[in-house]
C-alpha positions in Angstrom: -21.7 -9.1 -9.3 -18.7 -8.6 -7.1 -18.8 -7.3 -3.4 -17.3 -4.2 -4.6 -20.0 -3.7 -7.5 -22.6 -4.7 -4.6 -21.1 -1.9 -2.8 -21.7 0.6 -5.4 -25.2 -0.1 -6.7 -26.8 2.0 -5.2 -24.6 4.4 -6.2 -24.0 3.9 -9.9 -25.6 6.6 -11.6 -23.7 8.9 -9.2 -20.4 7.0 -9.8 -20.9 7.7 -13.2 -21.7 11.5 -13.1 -18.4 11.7 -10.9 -16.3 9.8 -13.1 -16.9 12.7 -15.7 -16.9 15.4 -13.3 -13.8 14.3 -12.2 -11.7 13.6 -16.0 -13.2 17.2 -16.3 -11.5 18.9 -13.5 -8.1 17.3 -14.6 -8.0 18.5 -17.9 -5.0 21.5 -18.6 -3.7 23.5 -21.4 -0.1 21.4 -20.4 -0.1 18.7 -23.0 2.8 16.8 -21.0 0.0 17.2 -17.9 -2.8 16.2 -19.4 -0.7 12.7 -21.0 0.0 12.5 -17.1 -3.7 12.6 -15.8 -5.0 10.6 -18.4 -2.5 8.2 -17.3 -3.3 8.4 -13.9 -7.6 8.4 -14.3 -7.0 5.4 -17.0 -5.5 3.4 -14.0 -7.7 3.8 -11.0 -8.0 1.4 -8.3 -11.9 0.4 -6.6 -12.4 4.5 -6.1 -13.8 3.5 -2.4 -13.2 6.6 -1.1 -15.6 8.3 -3.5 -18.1 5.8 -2.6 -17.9 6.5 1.1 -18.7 10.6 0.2 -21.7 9.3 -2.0 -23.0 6.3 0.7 -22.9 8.4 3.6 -24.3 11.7 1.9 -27.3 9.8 0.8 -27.5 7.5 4.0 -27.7 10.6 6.5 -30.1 12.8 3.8 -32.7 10.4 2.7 -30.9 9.4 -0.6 -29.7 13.2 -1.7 -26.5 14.0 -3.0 -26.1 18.2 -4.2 -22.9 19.6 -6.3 -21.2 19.8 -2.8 -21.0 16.1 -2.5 -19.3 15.9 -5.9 -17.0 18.5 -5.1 -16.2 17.1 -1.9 -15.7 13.5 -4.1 -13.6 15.0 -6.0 -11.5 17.1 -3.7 -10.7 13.7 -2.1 -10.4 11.7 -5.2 -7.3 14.3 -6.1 -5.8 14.7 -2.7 -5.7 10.5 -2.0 -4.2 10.6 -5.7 -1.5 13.5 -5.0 -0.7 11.4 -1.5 0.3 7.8 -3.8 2.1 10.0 -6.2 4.3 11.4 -3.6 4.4 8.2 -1.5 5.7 6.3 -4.7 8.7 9.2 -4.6 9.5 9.0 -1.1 9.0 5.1 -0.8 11.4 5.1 -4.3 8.5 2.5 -5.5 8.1 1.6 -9.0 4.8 0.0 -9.3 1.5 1.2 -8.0 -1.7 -0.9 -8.8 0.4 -3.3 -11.2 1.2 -0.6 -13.4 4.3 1.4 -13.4 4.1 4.6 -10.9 4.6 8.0 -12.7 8.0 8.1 -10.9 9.6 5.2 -12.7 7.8 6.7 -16.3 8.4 10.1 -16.0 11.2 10.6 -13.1 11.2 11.8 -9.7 11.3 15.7 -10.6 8.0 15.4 -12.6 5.8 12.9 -10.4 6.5 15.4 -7.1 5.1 18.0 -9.5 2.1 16.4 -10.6 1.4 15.6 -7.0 1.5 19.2 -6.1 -0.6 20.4 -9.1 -3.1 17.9 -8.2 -3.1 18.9 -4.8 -3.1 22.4 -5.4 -6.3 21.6 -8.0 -8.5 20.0 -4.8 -7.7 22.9 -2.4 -8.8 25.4 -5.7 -11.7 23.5 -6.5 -12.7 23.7 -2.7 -11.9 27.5 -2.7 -13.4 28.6 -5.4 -17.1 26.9 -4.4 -17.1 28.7 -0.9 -17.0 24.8 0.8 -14.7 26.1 3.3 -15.8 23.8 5.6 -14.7 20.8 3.4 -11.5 22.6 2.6 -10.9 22.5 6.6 -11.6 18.8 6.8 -10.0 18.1 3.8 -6.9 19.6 5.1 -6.5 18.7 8.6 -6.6 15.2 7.4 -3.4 16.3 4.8 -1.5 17.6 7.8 -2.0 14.3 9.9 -1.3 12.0 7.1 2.2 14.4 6.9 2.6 13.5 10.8 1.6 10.1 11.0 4.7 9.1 8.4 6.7 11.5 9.8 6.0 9.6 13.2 6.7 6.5 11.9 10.3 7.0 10.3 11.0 8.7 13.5 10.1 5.3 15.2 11.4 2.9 12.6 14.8 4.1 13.5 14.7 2.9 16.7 12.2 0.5 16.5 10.2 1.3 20.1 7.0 1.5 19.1 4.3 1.4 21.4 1.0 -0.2 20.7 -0.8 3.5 22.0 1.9 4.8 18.8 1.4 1.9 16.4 -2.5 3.3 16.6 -1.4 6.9 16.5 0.5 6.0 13.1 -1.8 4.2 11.5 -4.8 6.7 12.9 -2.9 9.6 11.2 -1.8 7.9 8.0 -4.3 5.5 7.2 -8.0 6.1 9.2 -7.4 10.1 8.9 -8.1 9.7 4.8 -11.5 7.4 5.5 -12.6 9.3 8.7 -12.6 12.9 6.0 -14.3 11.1 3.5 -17.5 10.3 5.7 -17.2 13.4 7.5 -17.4 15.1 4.1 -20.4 13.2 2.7 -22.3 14.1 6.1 -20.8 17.6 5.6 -21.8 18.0 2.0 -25.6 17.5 3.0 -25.7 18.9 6.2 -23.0 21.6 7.1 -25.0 22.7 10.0 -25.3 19.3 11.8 -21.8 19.2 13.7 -23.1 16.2 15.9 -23.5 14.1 12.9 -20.7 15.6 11.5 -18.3 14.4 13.6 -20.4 10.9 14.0 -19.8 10.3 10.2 -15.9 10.9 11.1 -15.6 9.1 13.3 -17.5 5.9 11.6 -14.7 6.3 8.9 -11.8 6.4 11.6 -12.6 3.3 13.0 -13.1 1.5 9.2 -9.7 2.9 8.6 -8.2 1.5 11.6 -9.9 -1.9 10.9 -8.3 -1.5 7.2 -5.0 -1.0 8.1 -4.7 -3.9 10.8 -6.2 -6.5 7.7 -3.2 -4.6 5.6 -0.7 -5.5 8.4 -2.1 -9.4 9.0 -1.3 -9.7 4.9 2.3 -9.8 5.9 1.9 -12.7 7.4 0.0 -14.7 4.4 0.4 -16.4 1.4 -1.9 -15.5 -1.5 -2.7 -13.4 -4.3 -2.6 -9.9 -1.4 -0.9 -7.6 -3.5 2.3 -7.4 -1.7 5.1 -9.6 -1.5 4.9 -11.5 2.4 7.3 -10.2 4.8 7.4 -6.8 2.7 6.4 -4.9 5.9 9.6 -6.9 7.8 11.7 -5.8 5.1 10.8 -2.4 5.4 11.6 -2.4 9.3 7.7 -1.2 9.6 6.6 -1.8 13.1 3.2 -3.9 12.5 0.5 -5.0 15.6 1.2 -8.4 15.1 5.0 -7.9 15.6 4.5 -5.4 18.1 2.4 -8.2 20.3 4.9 -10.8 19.9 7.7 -8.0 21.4 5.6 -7.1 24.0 5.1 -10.7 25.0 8.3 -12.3 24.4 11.6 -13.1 26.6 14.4 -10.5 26.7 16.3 -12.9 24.8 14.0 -13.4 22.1 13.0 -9.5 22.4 16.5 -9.1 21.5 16.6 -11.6 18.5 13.0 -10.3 17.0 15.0 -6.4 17.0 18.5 -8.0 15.5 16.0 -9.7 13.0 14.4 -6.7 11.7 17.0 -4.2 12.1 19.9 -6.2 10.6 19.0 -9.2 8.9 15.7 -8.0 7.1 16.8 -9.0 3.3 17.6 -12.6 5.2 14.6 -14.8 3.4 15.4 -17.6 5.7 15.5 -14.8 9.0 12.2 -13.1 8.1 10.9 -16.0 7.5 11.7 -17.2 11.2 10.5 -13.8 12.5 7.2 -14.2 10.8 6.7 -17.9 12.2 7.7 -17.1 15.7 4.8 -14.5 15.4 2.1 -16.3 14.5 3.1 -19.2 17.1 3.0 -16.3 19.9 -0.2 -15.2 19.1 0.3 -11.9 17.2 -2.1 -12.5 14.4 -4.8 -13.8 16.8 -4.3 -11.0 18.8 -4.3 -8.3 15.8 -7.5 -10.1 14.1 -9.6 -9.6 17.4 -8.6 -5.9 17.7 -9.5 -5.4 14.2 -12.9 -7.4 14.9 -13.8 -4.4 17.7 -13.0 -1.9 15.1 -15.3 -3.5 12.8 -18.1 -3.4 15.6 -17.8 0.2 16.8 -18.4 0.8 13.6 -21.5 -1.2 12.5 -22.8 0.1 15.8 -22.3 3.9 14.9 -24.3 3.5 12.0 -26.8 0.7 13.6 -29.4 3.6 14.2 -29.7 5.2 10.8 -33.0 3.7 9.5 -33.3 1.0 6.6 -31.7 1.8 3.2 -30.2 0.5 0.6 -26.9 2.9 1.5 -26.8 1.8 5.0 -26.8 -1.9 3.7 -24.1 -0.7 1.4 -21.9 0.8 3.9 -22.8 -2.4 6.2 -21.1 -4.4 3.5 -18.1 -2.1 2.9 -17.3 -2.2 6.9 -17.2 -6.5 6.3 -15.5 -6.0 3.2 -12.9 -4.2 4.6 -12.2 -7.2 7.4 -13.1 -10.1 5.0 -11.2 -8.6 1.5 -8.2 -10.9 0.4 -6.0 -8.5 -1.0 
């Protein structure tokens, strides 16, 4: 049994029951839509954000989940799915998962389409149950995903990010997702308890920000990761390793690092300097140990929820998310 299967024991028969709740709620009278959604549910990825709904729901309420959990499971499952079909758009990508995106299959015109009808289907689904209180967390964590990539094409341009940004960014468009998933589960079980609540949230902001740093340290190593190394470079996105080495180097070699990422960043033999000079100024010892504190603040935020086998879960799904290789 993998870590991630681990992960989900004690979760399985709920997995299970949302796994057909959720083909359910994407079926249509479109044929052309439903080809589309059976495309998209055939080709899911490790579904962790469902997990974290069902984990915490049954952590914080002595193993009970209701219909409110699968709802919010659901909600999130569609509006993380809506997010990658639009980001495949915008990003002009076409793979996602190994597979081809519905972008590169069915054209631009179509994907952003789908991504707004399933959007549209986890706001309804939301709306129509009363769980206007998941709706709201649900959807301010849609409008800072919005602003955290806005925020950071505004700051790729000029390439001056800050590390108080470079958090801001990856809070917004990374941790936001995680922290609404947690908050939901807590919500789900106990809408009344706002302490909790936002304790839950904030457990998931800190995995996300933990996530995201290991996401950013791939760049910088070889292996089966998922992305090409250097991809990040390439892209002129502003990562904490790169971000330390600025901050700590010369104004000479300040100066080279921007010319590098700016102007020579389809240069194999340039990125590969930039991504060497890096490592040798510390960047990715740096980044590992701020990811290591994330990691802590959140094992501690959960440390005094008493013994269960969804505590232990989420305990392993915090180390996953530092120790994964890909």
């Amino acid at each position: 049994m993998n870590i991630v299967q681990q992960i989900q024991e004690p979760i399985k028969v709920e997995m299970d029951l949302f796994e057909k709740k959720f083909h359910k709620s994407m079926a249509t009278k479109v044929a052309l839509l439903n080809r589309i959604t059976y495309y998209i549910v055939n080709r899911k990825g490790k579904q962790m954000r469902p997990m974290f709904v069902f984990l915490v729901a049954k952590m914080v309420h002595e193993g009970g989940a209701n219909e409110r959990t699968y709802r919010g499971a659901s909600v999130i499952e569609l509006i993380h799915t809506a997010t990658l079909v639009h980001d495949d758009v915008v990003d002009d990508s076409n793979k996602r998962r190994g597979f081809f995106s519905l972008n590169a299959l069915w054209k631009n015109k179509i994907a952003v389409l789908v991504g707004d009808y399933l959007l549209s289907k986890g706001l309804l689904l939301s709306i129509d149950n009363g769980d206007f209180d998941l709706l709201r967390i649900i959807s301010v964590a849609v409008r800072e995903m919005s602003e955290g990539e806005l925020l950071q094409i505004e700051k790729a341009r000029r390439l001056d990010i800050t590390e108080e940004i470079y958090y801001e960014i990856i809070r917004q468009k990374t941790a936001t997702l995680i922290a609404a998933c947690c908050a939901l589960g807590a919500a789900s079980v106990q809408p009344d308890d706002a302490v909790l609540i936002e304790r839950m949230r904030k457990f998931g902001e800190v995995i996300g920000m933990a996530f995201q740093i290991k996401d950013d340290l791939f760049d910088y190593t070889d292996g089966p990761i998922g992305k090409p190394t250097g991809i990040d470079i390439k892209e002129q996105k502003m990562t904490l390793p790169l971000i330390y080495a600025l901050n700590t180097a010369t104004k000479e070699k300040r100066k080279w690092l921007i010319n590098s990422v700016k102007n020579h960043n389809e240069d194999k033999r340039r990125v590969k300097e930039v991504i060497e000079y890096v490592k040798e100024a510390g960047g990715l010892t740096y980044a590992t140990q701020k990811m290591i504190t994330y990691q802590e603040e959140a094992l501690q935020l959960v440390a005094e929820f008493p013994s269960s086998p969804y505590k232990e879960a989420l305990v392993k799904m915090v180390n996953y998310v530092i120790e994964r290789k890909k």
